[in-house]
C-alpha positions in Angstrom: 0.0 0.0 0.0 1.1 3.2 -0.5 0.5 4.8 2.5 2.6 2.2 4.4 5.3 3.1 1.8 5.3 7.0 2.4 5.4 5.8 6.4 8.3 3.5 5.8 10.2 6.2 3.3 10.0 9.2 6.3 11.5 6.9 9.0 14.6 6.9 6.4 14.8 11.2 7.1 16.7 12.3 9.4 15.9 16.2 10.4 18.7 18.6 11.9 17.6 19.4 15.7 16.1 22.8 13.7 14.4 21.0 11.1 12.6 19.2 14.2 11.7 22.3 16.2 10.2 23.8 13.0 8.5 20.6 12.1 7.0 20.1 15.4 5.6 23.8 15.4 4.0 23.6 12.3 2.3 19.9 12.9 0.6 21.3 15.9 -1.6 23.0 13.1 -0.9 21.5 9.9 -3.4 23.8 7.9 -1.5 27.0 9.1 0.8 28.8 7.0 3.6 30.4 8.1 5.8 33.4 7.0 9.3 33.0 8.1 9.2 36.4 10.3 6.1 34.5 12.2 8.4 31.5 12.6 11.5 33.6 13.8 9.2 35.0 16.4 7.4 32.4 17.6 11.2 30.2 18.0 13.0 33.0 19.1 15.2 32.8 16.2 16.6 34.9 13.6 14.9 35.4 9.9 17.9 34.1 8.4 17.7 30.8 10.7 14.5 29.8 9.5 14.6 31.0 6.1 17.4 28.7 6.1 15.5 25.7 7.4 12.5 26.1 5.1 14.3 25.8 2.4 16.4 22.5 3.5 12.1 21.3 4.2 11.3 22.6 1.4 14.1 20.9 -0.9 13.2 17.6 1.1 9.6 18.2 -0.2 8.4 18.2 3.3 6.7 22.0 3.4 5.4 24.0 0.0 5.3 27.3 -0.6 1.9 28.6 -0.7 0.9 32.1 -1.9 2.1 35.9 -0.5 0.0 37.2 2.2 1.0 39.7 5.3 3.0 38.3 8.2 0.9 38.3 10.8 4.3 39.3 13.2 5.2 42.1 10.7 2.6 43.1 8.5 4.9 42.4 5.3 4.0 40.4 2.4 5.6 37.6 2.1 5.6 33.9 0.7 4.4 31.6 3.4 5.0 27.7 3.8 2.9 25.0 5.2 3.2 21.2 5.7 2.2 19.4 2.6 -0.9 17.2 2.9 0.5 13.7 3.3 3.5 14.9 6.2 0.9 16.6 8.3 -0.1 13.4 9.3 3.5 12.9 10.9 
């Protein structure tokens, strides 16, 4: 089945301590979307940090980009990310 294929292919990732953090934010509400400034705030981290990470996820095909909207931290328009469908489930 599928499904047990996709489970059996993401125990094979293994995600940077940051990766994780990020990860484990965004899973406790897989239909958010997130600007990186929101992200940086809500870690504690710098911009740069997380803009860093999302791209690794994103590369990894673990988040997607999803259209420009306003930060909700900063007000700024900006390309947001989200978890794709099948790793919210993770």
């Amino acid at each position: 089945m599928v499904r047990d294929t996709s489970i059996q292919a993401y125990a094979l990732v293994h995600f940077t301590e940051q990766q994780e953090a990020i990860l484990s934010v965004m899973r406790e509400d897989p239909e958010r979307e997130w600007a990186i400034a929101d992200m940086a705030r809500h870690l504690g981290w710098d911009k740069s940090t997380v803009s860093g990470r999302f791209n690794e996820l994103k590369g990894l095909k673990v988040v997607e980009e999803t259209e420009k909207k306003p930060s909700l931290s900063t007000g700024i328009t900006s390309l947001h990310v989200k978890l794709r469908v099948q790793d919210s489930l993770w």
